[in-house]
N, C-alpha and C positions, 0 to 999 in steps of 0.2 A: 455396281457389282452384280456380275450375273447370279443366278437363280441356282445356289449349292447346296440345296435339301436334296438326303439320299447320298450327301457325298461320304466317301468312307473315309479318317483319317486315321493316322498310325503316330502315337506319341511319342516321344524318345523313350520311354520304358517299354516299350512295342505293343502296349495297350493297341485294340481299334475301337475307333468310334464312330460310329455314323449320323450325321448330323441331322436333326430331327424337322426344325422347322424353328422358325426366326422368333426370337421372343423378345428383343429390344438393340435399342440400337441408340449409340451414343457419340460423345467427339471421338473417344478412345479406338472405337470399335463394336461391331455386332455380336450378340448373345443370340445363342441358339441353345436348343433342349436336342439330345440325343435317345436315340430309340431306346433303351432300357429306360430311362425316365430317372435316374440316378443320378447325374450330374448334369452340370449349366459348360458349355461351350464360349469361352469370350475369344472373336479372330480381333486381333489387333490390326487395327488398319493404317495404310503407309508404312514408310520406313524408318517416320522420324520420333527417336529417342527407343530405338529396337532394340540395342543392344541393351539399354540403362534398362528396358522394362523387362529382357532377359534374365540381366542378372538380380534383382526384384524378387522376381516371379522362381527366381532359383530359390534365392533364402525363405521366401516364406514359406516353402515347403517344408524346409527343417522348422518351422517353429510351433511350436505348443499352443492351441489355442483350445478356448473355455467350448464345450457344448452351445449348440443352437450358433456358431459360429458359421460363416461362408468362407471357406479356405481352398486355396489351391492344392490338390490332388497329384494334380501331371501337366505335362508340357507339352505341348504339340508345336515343332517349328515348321512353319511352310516358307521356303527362301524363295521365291518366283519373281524372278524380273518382270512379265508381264502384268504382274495383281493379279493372277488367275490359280486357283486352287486348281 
């Protein structure tokens, strides 16, 4: 994957975020930190089981979770046939 520090991205609630620089990387996908320092960035990589991790990553927004928790905030879809942000 090419080198996307500095990229700006726009979530479905029209949030922007601009991606800070790479902080792990795993089977699922890479984590990045974003320039306010506020939240964690996970790009899900490929295209297999997207939509299942879509709707997922939907519900747990509505759900209630305890303090000191890591929860999903917002949604960023990037649809790129190429793999190119």
């Amino acid at each position: 994957m090419q080198d996307i520090t500095g990229k700006k991205l726009t979530s479905t609630s029209n949030k922007t975020y601009i991606l800070d620089k790479e902080i792990g990387k795993g089977a699922q996908g890479i984590i990045y930190s974003e320039t306010t320092g506020k939240y964690l960035i996970k790009l899900f990589l490929g295209k297999r089981n997207l939509e299942t991790n879509l709707k997922k990553l939907k519900k747990l927004l509505r759900v209630n979770y305890p303090p000191r928790f890591i929860r999903p905030v917002d949604i960023i879809e990037i649809r790129d046939t190429n793999n190119e942000l």
